[in-house]
N, C-alpha and C positions, 0 to 999 in steps of 0.2 A: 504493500500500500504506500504510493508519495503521500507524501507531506512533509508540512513546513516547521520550522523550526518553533513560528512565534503559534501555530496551533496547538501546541502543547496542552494548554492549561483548558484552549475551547473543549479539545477530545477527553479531557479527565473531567469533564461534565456531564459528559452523555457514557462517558466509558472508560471506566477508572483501572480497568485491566491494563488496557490496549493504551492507556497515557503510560502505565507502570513500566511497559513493556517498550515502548517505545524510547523513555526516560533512560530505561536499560542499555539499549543500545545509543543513543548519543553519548552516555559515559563512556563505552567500550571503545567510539570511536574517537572522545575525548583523550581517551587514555593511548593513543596511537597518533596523538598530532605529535609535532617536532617539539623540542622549547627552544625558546627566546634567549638568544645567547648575547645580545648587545652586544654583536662585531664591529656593527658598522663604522666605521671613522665617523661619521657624520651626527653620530648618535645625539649631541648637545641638541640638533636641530629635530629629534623627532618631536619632542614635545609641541610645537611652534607646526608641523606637517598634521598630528592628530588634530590640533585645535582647528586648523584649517579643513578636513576630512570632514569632522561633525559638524563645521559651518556649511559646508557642500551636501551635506544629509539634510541641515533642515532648511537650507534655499528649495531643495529638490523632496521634499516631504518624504524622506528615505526611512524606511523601523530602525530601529536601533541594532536588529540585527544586521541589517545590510551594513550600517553602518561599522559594526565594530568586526566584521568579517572583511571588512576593505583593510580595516586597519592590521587584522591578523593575515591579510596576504602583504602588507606593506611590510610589516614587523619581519616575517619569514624572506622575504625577494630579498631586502639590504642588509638583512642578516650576513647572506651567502653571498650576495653580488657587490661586488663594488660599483654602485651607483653615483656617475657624476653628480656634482652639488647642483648645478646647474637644469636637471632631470629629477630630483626628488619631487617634487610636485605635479610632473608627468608620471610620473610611475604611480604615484600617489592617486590622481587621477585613473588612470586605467587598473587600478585595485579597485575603486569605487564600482566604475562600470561595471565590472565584472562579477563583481560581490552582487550587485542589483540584478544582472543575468541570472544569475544561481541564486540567489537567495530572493530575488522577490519575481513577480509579476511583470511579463511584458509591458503594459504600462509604466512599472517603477524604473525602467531604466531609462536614464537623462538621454535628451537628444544631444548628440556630438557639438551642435553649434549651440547650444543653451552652455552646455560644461566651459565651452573653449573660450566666450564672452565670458565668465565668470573668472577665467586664468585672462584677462584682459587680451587675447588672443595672440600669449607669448608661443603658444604652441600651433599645428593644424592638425588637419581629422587623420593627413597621412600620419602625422607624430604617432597620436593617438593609440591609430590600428596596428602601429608597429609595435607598440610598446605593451598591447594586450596581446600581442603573438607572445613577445617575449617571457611573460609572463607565464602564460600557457607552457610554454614549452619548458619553462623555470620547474613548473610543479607537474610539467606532462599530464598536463588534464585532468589534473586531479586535483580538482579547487573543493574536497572535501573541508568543511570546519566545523567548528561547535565552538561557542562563543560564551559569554557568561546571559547577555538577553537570552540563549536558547532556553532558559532554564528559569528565568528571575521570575517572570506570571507564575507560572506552574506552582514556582514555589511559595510565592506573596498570598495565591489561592489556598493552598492546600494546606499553609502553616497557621493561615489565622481562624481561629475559631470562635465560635459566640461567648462561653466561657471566658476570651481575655478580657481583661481587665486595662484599664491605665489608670494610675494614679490611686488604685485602687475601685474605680464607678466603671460598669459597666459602658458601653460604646456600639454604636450599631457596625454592623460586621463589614458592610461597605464602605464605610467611611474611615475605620482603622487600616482598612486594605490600600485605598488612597492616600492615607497619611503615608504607610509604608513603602506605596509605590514611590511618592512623591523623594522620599528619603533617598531611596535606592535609586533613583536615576543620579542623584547626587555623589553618591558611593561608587557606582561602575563606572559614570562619568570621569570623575578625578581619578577613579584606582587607573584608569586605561590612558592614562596622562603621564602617569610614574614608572618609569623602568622598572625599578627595582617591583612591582606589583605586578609584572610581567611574566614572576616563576611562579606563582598558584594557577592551578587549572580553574576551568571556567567553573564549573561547577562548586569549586569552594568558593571562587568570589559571587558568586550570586548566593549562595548558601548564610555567607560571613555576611555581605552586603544588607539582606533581610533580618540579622542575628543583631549588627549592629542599628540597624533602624530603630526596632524595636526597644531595643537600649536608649535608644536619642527621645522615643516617644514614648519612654517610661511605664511600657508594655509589661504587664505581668501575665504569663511566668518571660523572663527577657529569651529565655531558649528555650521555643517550642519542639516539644518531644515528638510530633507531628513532622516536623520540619526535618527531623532525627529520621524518620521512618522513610519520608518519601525522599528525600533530597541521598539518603544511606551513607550520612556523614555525621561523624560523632563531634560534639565539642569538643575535642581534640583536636580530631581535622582539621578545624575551622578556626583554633584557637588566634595562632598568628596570625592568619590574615585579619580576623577580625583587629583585632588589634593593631595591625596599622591603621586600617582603616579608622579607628576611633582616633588614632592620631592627626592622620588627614583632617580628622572633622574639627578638634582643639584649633588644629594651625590653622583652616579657615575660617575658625571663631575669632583667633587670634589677628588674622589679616584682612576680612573679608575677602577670601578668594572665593568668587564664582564659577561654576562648571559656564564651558562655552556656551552651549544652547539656552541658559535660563536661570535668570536672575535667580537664588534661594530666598526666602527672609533666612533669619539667623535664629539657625535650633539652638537651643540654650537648654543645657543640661545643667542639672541643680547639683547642689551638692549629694544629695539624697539617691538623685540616679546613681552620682558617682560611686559610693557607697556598694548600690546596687551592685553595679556593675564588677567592684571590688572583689564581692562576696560571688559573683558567677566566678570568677577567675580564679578566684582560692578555691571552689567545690571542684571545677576541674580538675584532669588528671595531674596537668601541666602548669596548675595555676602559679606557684610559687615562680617558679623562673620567667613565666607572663608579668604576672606583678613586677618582679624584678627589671624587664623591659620596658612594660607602660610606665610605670611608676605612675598610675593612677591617681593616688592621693595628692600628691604634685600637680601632675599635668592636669587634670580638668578643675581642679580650682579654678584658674582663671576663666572659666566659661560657665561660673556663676552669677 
């Protein structure tokens, strides 16, 4: 059976087997993509390439999977290729295209002369076509991925339940989901900005990303056991990365830094989350030497 990456969470509503199953196999072929080895010489300049990627996503109303599936054929091509300075933004470009070929709807993919007006038309269509050969041929056709959006609905759905609580008062179930979603665009956004957030598979950062949300939204219980069951990652797994992530979130308290696509207001966690969050981190297996990293008690003080 095809299907899409961002259908996930629609088919574990009419068919909670056949999401499970499919869930299955995007980890399997998770667990078979390359890692991100940060070769490139040019590496200073991806950060400055991704933010320009997700601004070409939402000129062109791209999902977020299309979108961060350009970025993991960008990350993989300059890995291995020495790409002129000069061509980052062309090759960059013909990852997009490409990612929108496979990963959405003939409609979703940009027309050549809307893309090339958008690069102020330093490049042309021939660039373009030569540089999506290249590519192809780069990965021999095999533009297989799994991304951390393949996985973040599915999980935002299936982890929250009527039972959570925030602040201790009850919350209607759609509307905690939204708070969540909202968080978590914030989290995969900046996590796919940092190199060093580059070695967790996709599936811990959308795992961590909803772990830590709920953390920032004062969600009780902060690690849903549900989320344990379908996402089949312990808070162990997920420990570290969470944890950067909640750093991320500090520094952008601390700087207001905004993900590209969309202003946040400013989540503000209390002392009391912090606490919270403390006491997750000591129940775990790994918590003591987490603690020791975050230094929690420190770091979100200022984001009282």
């Amino acid at each position: 059976m095809a299907y899409s990456h961002e259908s996930l969470a629609d088919i574990a509503l009419v068919d909670a087997e056949l999401a499970e199953d499919i869930h299955a196999n995007l980890r399997s072929k998770e667990s078979q993509l390359p890692r991100f080895a940060g070769l490139s010489p040019f590496l200073t300049q991806r950060r400055i390439i991704v933010d320009w990627i997700y601004l070409m996503g939402q000129n062109f109303h791209l999902s977020q999977v299309i979108v961060h599936t350009a970025i993991f054929y960008y990350d993989q091509f300059t890995d291995k290729v020495n790409v002129p300075h000069n061509n980052l933004r062309l090759s960059a470009l013909a990852c997009l295209v490409l990612a929108a070929k496979f990963e959405g709807r003939e409609e979703d993919v940009p027309r050549f002369a809307d893309l090339l007006v958008q690069c102020g038309n330093e490049y042309t269509a021939a660039d373009l076509e030569f540089m999506e050969i290249v590519l192809l041929q780069f990965f021999q056709w095999n533009m297989c991925s799994v991304v951390a959006p393949s996985y973040l609905e599915y999980y935002i759905q299936r982890s929250t339940m009527p039972l959570d609580r925030v602040g201790g008062r009850p919350i209607r179930l759609d509307d905690l989901q939204r708070g969540i979603r909202e968080h978590c665009v914030f989290f995969i956004e900046t996590s796919s900005q940092e190199v060093s957030m580059q070695r967790f598979r996709p599936s811990v950062l959308a795992a961590s990303a909803v772990t830590a949300s709920r953390l920032c939204l004062n969600v009780e219980p902060a690690w849903s056991p549900e989320l344990e069951r379908v996402s089949l990652l312990s808070q162990a797994d997920i420990m570290e990365c969470t944890s950067e992530m909640c750093r991320m979130y500090d520094q952008a308290q601390s700087s207001r830094v905004q993900s590209p696509t969309m202003a946040h207001d400013a989540f503000a966690m209390s002392q009391a989350q912090a606490q919270d969050y403390a006491a997750w981190m000591r129940n775990s297996s790994h918590g003591f030497a987490a603690m020791q990293a975050v230094q929690v008690g420190a770091g979100y003080q200022s984001m009282v």
